[in-house]
N, C-alpha and C positions, 0 to 999 in steps of 0.2 A: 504494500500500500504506500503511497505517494506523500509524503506529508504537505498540507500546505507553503505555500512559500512565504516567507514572512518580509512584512514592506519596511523598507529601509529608510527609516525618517532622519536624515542626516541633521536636521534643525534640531530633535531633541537630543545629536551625539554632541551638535555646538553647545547644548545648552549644561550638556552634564560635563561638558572640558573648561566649561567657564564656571563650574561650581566646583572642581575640584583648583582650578586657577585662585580661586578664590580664599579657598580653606590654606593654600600655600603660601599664598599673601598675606594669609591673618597669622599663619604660626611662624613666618617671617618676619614681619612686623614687629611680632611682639620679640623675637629673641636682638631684634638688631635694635639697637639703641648706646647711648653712653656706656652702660654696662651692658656688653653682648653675654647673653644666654646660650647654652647651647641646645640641640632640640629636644633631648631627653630629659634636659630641666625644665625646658616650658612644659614637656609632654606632663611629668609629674606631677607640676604646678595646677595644672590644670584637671587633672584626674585627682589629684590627693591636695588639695590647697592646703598651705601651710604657714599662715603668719606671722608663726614663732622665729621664722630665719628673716635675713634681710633680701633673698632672693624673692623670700614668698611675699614681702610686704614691695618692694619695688614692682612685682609684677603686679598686684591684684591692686594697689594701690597708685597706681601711676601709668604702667604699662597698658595693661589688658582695658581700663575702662578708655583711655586715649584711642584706642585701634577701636575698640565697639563704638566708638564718638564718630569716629573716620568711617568705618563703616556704612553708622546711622546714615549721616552726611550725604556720601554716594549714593547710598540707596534711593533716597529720596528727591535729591533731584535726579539723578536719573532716571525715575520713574515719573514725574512732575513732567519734567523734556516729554518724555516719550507721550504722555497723554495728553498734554497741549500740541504738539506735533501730530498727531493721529488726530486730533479734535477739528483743529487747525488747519491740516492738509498742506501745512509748510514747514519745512524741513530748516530754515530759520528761525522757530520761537524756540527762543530757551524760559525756563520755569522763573526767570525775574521779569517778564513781561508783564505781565499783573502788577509787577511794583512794588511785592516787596520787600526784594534786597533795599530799595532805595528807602521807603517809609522805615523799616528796620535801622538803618544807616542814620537818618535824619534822627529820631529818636533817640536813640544810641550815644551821637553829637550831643544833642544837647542833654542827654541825661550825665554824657563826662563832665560838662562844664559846671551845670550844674550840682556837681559833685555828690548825686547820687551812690549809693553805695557799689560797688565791683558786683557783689554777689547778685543782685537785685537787676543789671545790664541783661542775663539772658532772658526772661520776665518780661523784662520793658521791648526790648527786641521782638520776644515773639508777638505780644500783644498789638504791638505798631505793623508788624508782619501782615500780620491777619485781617486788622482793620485798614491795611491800605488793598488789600487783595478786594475786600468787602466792596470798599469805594470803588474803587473797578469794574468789578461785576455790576452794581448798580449802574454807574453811568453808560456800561454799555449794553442794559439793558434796552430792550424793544418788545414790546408787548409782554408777554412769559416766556420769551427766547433772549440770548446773547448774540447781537450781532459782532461777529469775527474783526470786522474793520475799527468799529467802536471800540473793543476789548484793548485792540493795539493802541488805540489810538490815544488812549485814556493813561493808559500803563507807558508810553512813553511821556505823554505828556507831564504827570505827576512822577515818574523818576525823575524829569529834566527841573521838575519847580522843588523835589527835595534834595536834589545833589547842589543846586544853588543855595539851599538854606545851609548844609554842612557845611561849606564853600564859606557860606559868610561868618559860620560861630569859628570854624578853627582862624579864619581871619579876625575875628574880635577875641577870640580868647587873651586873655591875658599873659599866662602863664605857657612857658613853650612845651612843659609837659602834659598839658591838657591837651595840644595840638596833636603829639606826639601819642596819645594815648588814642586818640581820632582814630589819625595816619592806620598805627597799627590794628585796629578793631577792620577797618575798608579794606588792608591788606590778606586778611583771612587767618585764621590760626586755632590748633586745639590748646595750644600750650594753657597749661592748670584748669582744664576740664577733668572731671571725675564721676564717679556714680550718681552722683546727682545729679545732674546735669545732663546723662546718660538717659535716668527714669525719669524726668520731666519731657524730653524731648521724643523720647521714645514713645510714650502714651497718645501723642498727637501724629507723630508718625505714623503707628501704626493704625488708626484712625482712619488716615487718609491713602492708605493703603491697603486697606479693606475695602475701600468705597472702591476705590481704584481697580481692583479684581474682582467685583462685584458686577460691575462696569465692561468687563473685557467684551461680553457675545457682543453687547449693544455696539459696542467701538466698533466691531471687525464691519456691523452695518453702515456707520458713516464712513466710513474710509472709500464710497461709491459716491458721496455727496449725501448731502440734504435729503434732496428731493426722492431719490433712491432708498433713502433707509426710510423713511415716513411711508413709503410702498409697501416695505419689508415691515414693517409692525414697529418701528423704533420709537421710541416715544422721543425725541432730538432733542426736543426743551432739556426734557427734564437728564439726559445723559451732557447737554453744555453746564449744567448745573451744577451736576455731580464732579463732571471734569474740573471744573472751575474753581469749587470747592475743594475736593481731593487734593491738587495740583498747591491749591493756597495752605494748605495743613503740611504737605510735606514740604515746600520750601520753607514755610516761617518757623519750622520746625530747627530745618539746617540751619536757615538761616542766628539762628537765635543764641547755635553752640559756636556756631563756628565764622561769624561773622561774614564778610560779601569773598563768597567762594565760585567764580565762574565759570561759563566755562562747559564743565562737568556735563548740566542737562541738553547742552547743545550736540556736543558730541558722542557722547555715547547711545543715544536713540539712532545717530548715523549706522554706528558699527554693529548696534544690534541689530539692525533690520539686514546689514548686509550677512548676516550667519545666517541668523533662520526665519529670514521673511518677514509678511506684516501680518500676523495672525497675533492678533492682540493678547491673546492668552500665552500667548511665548514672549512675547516684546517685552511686555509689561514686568514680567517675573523676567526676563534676562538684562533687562536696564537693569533693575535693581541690581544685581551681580555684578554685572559690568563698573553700575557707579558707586558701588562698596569697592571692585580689587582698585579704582584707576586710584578715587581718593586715599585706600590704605597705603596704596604705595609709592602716592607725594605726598603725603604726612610725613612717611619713613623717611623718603628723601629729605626733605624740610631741615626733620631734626639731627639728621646724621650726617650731614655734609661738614659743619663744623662746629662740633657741639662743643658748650653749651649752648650757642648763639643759633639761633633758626630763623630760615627764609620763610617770607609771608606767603603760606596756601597758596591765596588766591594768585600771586604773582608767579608762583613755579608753575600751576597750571595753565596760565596763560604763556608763558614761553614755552611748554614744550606740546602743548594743546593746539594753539594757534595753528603751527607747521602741521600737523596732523590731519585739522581739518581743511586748510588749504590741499591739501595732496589729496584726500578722499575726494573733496569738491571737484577738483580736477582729472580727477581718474575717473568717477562717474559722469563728466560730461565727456572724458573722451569717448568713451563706450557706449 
Protein backbone atom coordinates (compact mmCIF):
# COMPACT_ATOMS: atom_id res chain seq x y z
CA UNK A 1 0.00 0.00 0.00
CA UNK A 2 1.10 3.43 -1.18
CA UNK A 3 1.34 5.87 1.63
CA UNK A 4 0.05 9.34 1.07
CA UNK A 5 2.42 11.90 0.13
CA UNK A 6 2.98 14.55 2.54
CA UNK A 7 2.94 18.52 1.28
CA UNK A 8 5.91 20.33 1.98
CA UNK A 9 5.07 23.80 3.52
CA UNK A 10 8.49 25.25 3.24
CA UNK A 11 6.89 28.69 5.18
CA UNK A 12 6.26 26.70 8.35
CA UNK A 13 10.35 25.20 7.92
CA UNK A 14 11.15 29.20 7.66
CA UNK A 15 9.03 29.68 10.55
CA UNK A 16 10.46 26.93 12.94
CA UNK A 17 14.49 28.06 11.74
CA UNK A 18 13.46 31.52 12.96
CA UNK A 19 12.32 30.17 16.22
CA UNK A 20 15.07 28.07 16.81
CA UNK A 21 17.23 31.56 15.59
CA UNK A 22 15.71 32.91 18.14
CA UNK A 23 16.02 30.60 21.26
CA UNK A 24 20.09 31.16 20.14
CA UNK A 25 19.96 34.61 20.26
CA UNK A 26 18.23 34.79 23.71
CA UNK A 27 20.83 32.11 25.35
CA UNK A 28 23.56 34.25 23.59
CA UNK A 29 22.43 37.28 24.72
CA UNK A 30 22.22 36.42 27.92
CA UNK A 31 25.92 34.62 28.24
CA UNK A 32 27.63 37.69 26.21
CA UNK A 33 27.91 40.79 28.35
CA UNK A 34 30.78 42.53 30.63
CA UNK A 35 30.87 39.38 32.51
CA UNK A 36 30.61 36.52 29.77
CA UNK A 37 28.97 33.23 30.92
CA UNK A 38 29.50 30.20 29.57
CA UNK A 39 26.44 28.16 28.07
CA UNK A 40 26.36 25.44 30.61
CA UNK A 41 26.04 28.31 33.22
CA UNK A 42 23.26 30.00 31.79
CA UNK A 43 21.92 26.53 30.98
CA UNK A 44 21.93 25.95 34.81
CA UNK A 45 20.83 29.27 35.79
CA UNK A 46 18.00 28.87 34.03
CA UNK A 47 16.95 25.34 34.88
CA UNK A 48 18.01 25.58 38.64
CA UNK A 49 18.04 29.48 39.47
CA UNK A 50 20.33 30.30 42.10
CA UNK A 51 20.67 33.69 43.85
CA UNK A 52 22.94 32.71 46.43
CA UNK A 53 26.12 33.05 43.89
CA UNK A 54 26.81 36.22 42.19
CA UNK A 55 26.50 34.57 38.67
CA UNK A 56 22.82 33.60 39.71
CA UNK A 57 22.04 37.33 40.82
CA UNK A 58 23.96 39.00 37.64
CA UNK A 59 21.95 36.93 35.47
CA UNK A 60 18.35 36.82 36.84
CA UNK A 61 18.90 40.39 38.09
CA UNK A 62 20.26 42.31 35.39
CA UNK A 63 20.85 39.91 32.56
CA UNK A 64 17.89 37.78 31.72
CA UNK A 65 15.18 40.45 32.46
CA UNK A 66 17.38 43.05 29.89
CA UNK A 67 17.18 40.28 26.91
CA UNK A 68 13.18 39.50 27.96
CA UNK A 69 12.95 43.61 27.77
CA UNK A 70 14.75 43.38 24.07
CA UNK A 71 12.68 40.68 23.29
CA UNK A 72 9.27 42.23 24.46
CA UNK A 73 10.56 45.25 22.27
CA UNK A 74 10.99 43.27 18.89
CA UNK A 75 8.03 41.55 19.37
CA UNK A 76 5.94 44.20 19.30
CA UNK A 77 6.76 46.39 16.85
CA UNK A 78 7.38 43.84 14.62
CA UNK A 79 4.07 42.61 14.83
CA UNK A 80 2.53 46.53 15.08
CA UNK A 81 4.67 46.98 11.39
CA UNK A 82 3.22 43.95 10.02
CA UNK A 83 -0.56 44.76 10.91
CA UNK A 84 -0.56 48.22 9.92
CA UNK A 85 1.38 47.18 6.80
CA UNK A 86 -1.27 44.34 5.81
CA UNK A 87 -4.04 46.89 7.10
CA UNK A 88 -2.52 49.52 5.05
CA UNK A 89 -1.51 47.66 1.96
CA UNK A 90 1.86 49.65 2.05
CA UNK A 91 4.99 48.34 2.71
CA UNK A 92 6.16 51.87 4.05
CA UNK A 93 4.07 52.32 7.49
CA UNK A 94 6.16 51.58 10.21
CA UNK A 95 4.19 51.19 13.99
CA UNK A 96 5.05 55.17 14.91
CA UNK A 97 2.66 56.28 12.29
CA UNK A 98 -0.07 56.71 14.66
CA UNK A 99 2.35 58.93 16.74
CA UNK A 100 3.27 57.45 19.38
CA UNK A 101 6.97 57.28 19.53
CA UNK A 102 6.56 61.03 19.07
CA UNK A 103 3.59 61.99 21.81
CA UNK A 104 5.65 59.24 24.02
CA UNK A 105 8.88 61.54 23.35
CA UNK A 106 7.06 64.92 23.84
CA UNK A 107 5.86 63.62 27.35
CA UNK A 108 8.93 62.07 28.39
CA UNK A 109 10.63 65.96 27.56
CA UNK A 110 8.81 67.41 29.56
CA UNK A 111 8.33 65.19 32.24
CA UNK A 112 12.63 65.25 32.41
CA UNK A 113 12.41 68.94 32.96
CA UNK A 114 10.13 68.92 34.89
CA UNK A 115 11.91 66.79 37.17
CA UNK A 116 9.53 64.00 37.47
CA UNK A 117 10.62 61.02 39.16
CA UNK A 118 13.01 58.37 36.76
CA UNK A 119 10.82 55.56 38.00
CA UNK A 120 7.40 57.18 37.06
CA UNK A 121 9.11 58.04 32.88
CA UNK A 122 7.86 54.44 31.76
CA UNK A 123 4.19 55.32 33.13
CA UNK A 124 4.03 58.72 31.62
CA UNK A 125 5.40 57.24 28.20
CA UNK A 126 3.01 54.68 27.81
CA UNK A 127 0.06 56.71 28.84
CA UNK A 128 1.08 59.65 26.29
CA UNK A 129 1.74 56.57 23.88
CA UNK A 130 -1.64 55.55 23.95
CA UNK A 131 -3.45 58.69 24.08
CA UNK A 132 -1.67 60.06 21.02
CA UNK A 133 -2.49 56.73 19.12
CA UNK A 134 -6.20 57.42 20.44
CA UNK A 135 -6.15 61.02 18.97
CA UNK A 136 -5.21 59.47 15.75
CA UNK A 137 -7.65 57.06 15.39
CA UNK A 138 -10.29 59.61 16.09
CA UNK A 139 -9.21 62.29 13.70
CA UNK A 140 -9.12 59.95 11.06
CA UNK A 141 -12.14 58.68 11.65
CA UNK A 142 -15.08 58.68 8.86
CA UNK A 143 -18.35 57.56 9.75
CA UNK A 144 -17.55 53.91 11.88
CA UNK A 145 -14.51 53.40 9.54
CA UNK A 146 -10.77 54.70 9.42
CA UNK A 147 -9.82 56.33 6.45
CA UNK A 148 -6.14 55.17 5.47
CA UNK A 149 -5.18 58.64 4.19
CA UNK A 150 -6.41 60.52 7.25
CA UNK A 151 -4.68 57.85 9.67
CA UNK A 152 -1.39 59.11 7.83
CA UNK A 153 -2.05 62.16 7.61
CA UNK A 154 -2.96 62.95 11.31
CA UNK A 155 0.05 60.72 12.69
CA UNK A 156 2.52 62.69 10.65
CA UNK A 157 1.02 65.74 11.25
CA UNK A 158 1.01 65.49 15.39
CA UNK A 159 4.71 63.70 15.24
CA UNK A 160 5.95 66.86 13.31
CA UNK A 161 3.96 69.47 16.12
CA UNK A 162 5.53 67.02 19.13
CA UNK A 163 9.06 66.75 17.89
CA UNK A 164 8.95 70.74 17.66
CA UNK A 165 7.75 70.88 21.26
CA UNK A 166 10.90 68.52 22.55
CA UNK A 167 12.98 70.62 20.14
CA UNK A 168 11.82 73.78 22.11
CA UNK A 169 12.20 72.34 26.13
CA UNK A 170 15.77 70.71 25.45
CA UNK A 171 16.37 74.37 23.95
CA UNK A 172 14.90 76.20 27.19
CA UNK A 173 16.11 73.64 29.41
CA UNK A 174 18.32 75.17 31.73
CA UNK A 175 20.44 72.74 32.86
CA UNK A 176 22.67 70.71 30.15
CA UNK A 177 21.91 67.54 31.94
CA UNK A 178 18.40 67.65 31.52
CA UNK A 179 19.02 68.17 27.67
CA UNK A 180 21.26 65.24 27.92
CA UNK A 181 18.87 63.10 29.61
CA UNK A 182 16.23 64.03 26.48
CA UNK A 183 19.17 63.31 23.94
CA UNK A 184 19.56 59.84 25.57
CA UNK A 185 15.79 58.60 26.24
CA UNK A 186 15.17 59.60 21.69
CA UNK A 187 18.23 57.72 21.21
CA UNK A 188 16.68 54.37 22.51
CA UNK A 189 18.15 52.03 25.33
CA UNK A 190 17.27 49.00 27.80
CA UNK A 191 20.11 50.03 30.16
CA UNK A 192 18.51 49.77 34.12
CA UNK A 193 15.26 48.18 32.92
CA UNK A 194 14.37 45.10 35.18
CA UNK A 195 11.32 42.98 36.06
CA UNK A 196 9.21 45.57 36.53
CA UNK A 197 9.23 47.08 33.91
CA UNK A 198 9.29 43.61 32.07
CA UNK A 199 5.50 42.99 33.90
CA UNK A 200 4.06 46.39 33.29
CA UNK A 201 4.97 46.40 29.63
CA UNK A 202 4.34 42.96 29.03
CA UNK A 203 0.49 42.91 30.25
CA UNK A 204 -0.40 45.59 27.58
CA UNK A 205 1.60 43.61 25.03
CA UNK A 206 0.35 40.81 25.26
CA UNK A 207 -3.15 42.41 25.15
CA UNK A 208 -2.51 43.69 21.86
CA UNK A 209 -1.21 40.67 20.61
CA UNK A 210 -4.09 38.66 21.27
CA UNK A 211 -6.34 41.08 19.45
CA UNK A 212 -3.66 40.83 16.89
CA UNK A 213 -4.03 36.99 16.25
CA UNK A 214 -7.48 37.09 16.94
CA UNK A 215 -7.55 39.26 13.90
CA UNK A 216 -5.25 37.13 11.43
CA UNK A 217 -8.50 35.17 9.16
CA UNK A 218 -10.09 38.71 8.83
CA UNK A 219 -6.46 40.31 7.69
CA UNK A 220 -5.73 37.54 5.16
CA UNK A 221 -9.58 39.02 3.61
CA UNK A 222 -8.28 42.66 3.34
CA UNK A 223 -5.18 42.13 1.87
CA UNK A 224 -7.71 41.96 -1.62
CA UNK A 225 -8.83 45.52 -0.66
CA UNK A 226 -11.87 46.87 0.95
CA UNK A 227 -14.37 46.24 -1.35
CA UNK A 228 -13.31 42.54 -1.73
CA UNK A 229 -13.32 41.43 1.89
CA UNK A 230 -16.85 43.28 2.63
CA UNK A 231 -17.82 40.53 -0.29
CA UNK A 232 -16.13 37.92 1.70
CA UNK A 233 -18.13 38.58 5.03
CA UNK A 234 -15.40 40.91 6.70
CA UNK A 235 -16.63 43.07 8.91
CA UNK A 236 -13.57 46.14 7.65
CA UNK A 237 -14.63 48.67 10.20
CA UNK A 238 -14.46 46.88 12.97
CA UNK A 239 -10.89 44.75 11.87
CA UNK A 240 -9.24 48.92 11.08
CA UNK A 241 -10.26 49.00 14.68
CA UNK A 242 -8.91 46.38 16.08
CA UNK A 243 -5.75 46.89 13.84
CA UNK A 244 -5.42 50.35 15.02
CA UNK A 245 -5.90 49.45 18.60
CA UNK A 246 -3.64 46.33 18.74
CA UNK A 247 -0.82 48.16 16.73
CA UNK A 248 -1.22 51.34 19.44
CA UNK A 249 -0.98 48.75 22.79
CA UNK A 250 2.17 47.05 21.33
CA UNK A 251 4.00 50.20 20.26
CA UNK A 252 3.22 52.34 23.56
CA UNK A 253 4.01 49.29 25.18
CA UNK A 254 7.84 49.22 23.57
CA UNK A 255 7.67 52.40 23.36
CA UNK A 256 7.55 53.01 27.01
CA UNK A 257 10.79 50.59 28.14
CA UNK A 258 12.67 51.29 25.69
CA UNK A 259 12.39 54.74 24.50
CA UNK A 260 12.17 55.96 20.37
CA UNK A 261 13.50 52.40 18.87
CA UNK A 262 13.04 52.58 14.92
CA UNK A 263 13.27 51.15 12.42
CA UNK A 264 12.46 47.54 13.71
CA UNK A 265 8.54 47.41 12.47
CA UNK A 266 9.60 48.70 9.03
CA UNK A 267 11.75 46.03 8.26
CA UNK A 268 11.13 43.12 9.45
CA UNK A 269 7.37 42.64 8.19
CA UNK A 270 9.65 43.01 4.68
CA UNK A 271 11.73 39.99 5.60
CA UNK A 272 8.93 38.01 6.91
CA UNK A 273 6.66 38.08 4.01
CA UNK A 274 9.65 37.38 1.80
CA UNK A 275 10.05 33.56 3.98
CA UNK A 276 6.63 32.60 4.19
CA UNK A 277 4.30 34.62 2.38
CA UNK A 278 1.30 36.84 3.21
CA UNK A 279 -0.81 34.53 5.04
CA UNK A 280 -1.44 36.56 8.17
CA UNK A 281 -1.50 33.76 10.50
CA UNK A 282 2.38 33.14 9.66
CA UNK A 283 3.32 36.98 9.25
CA UNK A 284 1.98 37.98 12.23
CA UNK A 285 3.52 35.08 14.64
CA UNK A 286 6.82 35.22 12.45
CA UNK A 287 7.21 39.23 12.81
CA UNK A 288 7.05 38.69 16.26
CA UNK A 289 10.22 36.36 16.06
CA UNK A 290 11.98 38.04 13.62
CA UNK A 291 11.56 41.45 15.96
CA UNK A 292 12.55 39.72 19.22
CA UNK A 293 16.07 37.95 17.46
CA UNK A 294 16.99 41.42 15.28
CA UNK A 295 16.36 43.72 18.66
CA UNK A 296 18.06 40.95 21.11
CA UNK A 297 20.98 41.01 19.01
CA UNK A 298 21.40 45.07 18.81
CA UNK A 299 20.87 45.28 22.42
CA UNK A 300 23.90 42.65 22.78
CA UNK A 301 25.80 44.69 20.25
CA UNK A 302 24.87 48.02 22.11
CA UNK A 303 26.22 46.93 25.39
CA UNK A 304 29.25 44.97 24.35
CA UNK A 305 31.08 46.93 21.96
CA UNK A 306 32.66 48.86 24.68
CA UNK A 307 31.47 48.33 27.93
CA UNK A 308 30.66 49.87 30.30
CA UNK A 309 29.66 52.66 27.87
CA UNK A 310 26.62 51.80 25.24
CA UNK A 311 25.54 52.91 21.90
CA UNK A 312 21.82 54.23 21.67
CA UNK A 313 19.36 51.27 20.26
CA UNK A 314 17.69 53.35 18.36
CA UNK A 315 20.81 54.80 16.59
CA UNK A 316 22.69 51.11 16.00
CA UNK A 317 19.46 50.06 14.35
CA UNK A 318 19.35 52.78 12.01
CA UNK A 319 22.97 52.30 10.79
CA UNK A 320 22.97 48.88 10.03
CA UNK A 321 18.92 48.70 9.26
CA UNK A 322 18.87 51.45 6.82
CA UNK A 323 21.49 49.59 4.37
CA UNK A 324 19.30 46.43 4.71
CA UNK A 325 16.33 47.95 3.66
CA UNK A 326 17.64 49.82 0.89
CA UNK A 327 19.00 46.54 -0.63
CA UNK A 328 15.71 44.56 -0.03
CA UNK A 329 13.92 47.65 -1.71
CA UNK A 330 16.16 47.38 -4.42
CA UNK A 331 16.37 43.66 -5.05
CA UNK A 332 12.55 43.50 -5.04
CA UNK A 333 12.10 46.12 -7.63
CA UNK A 334 14.76 44.54 -9.61
CA UNK A 335 12.69 41.27 -9.86
Amino acid sequence: MISPRRSYRPELVALAAALFVACAALIGAISIGAVAFPFGAVLGQVVHPDLSTQAGRILWEIRIPRVAIAALVGASLGLAGMLLQTMLRNPLVDPYLTGTSAGAACAIAIGIAAGIATAALPLLAFVAALATALLVAALARTGSGISHERLILAGISLSALFAGIVTLVILLSPRASTSLSILAWLGGSLAGRGWSDARVAAIYAAIGAAIALALAPMLNGLRFGEARARALGVDVDRVQWGVVGAASLLTAAAVSVSGIVGFVGLIVPHVTRRFVGTDARLTLVTSMVLGAVLVVIADTVARSIDPPLELPLGVLLSMFGVPIFIYLSFRRRAA
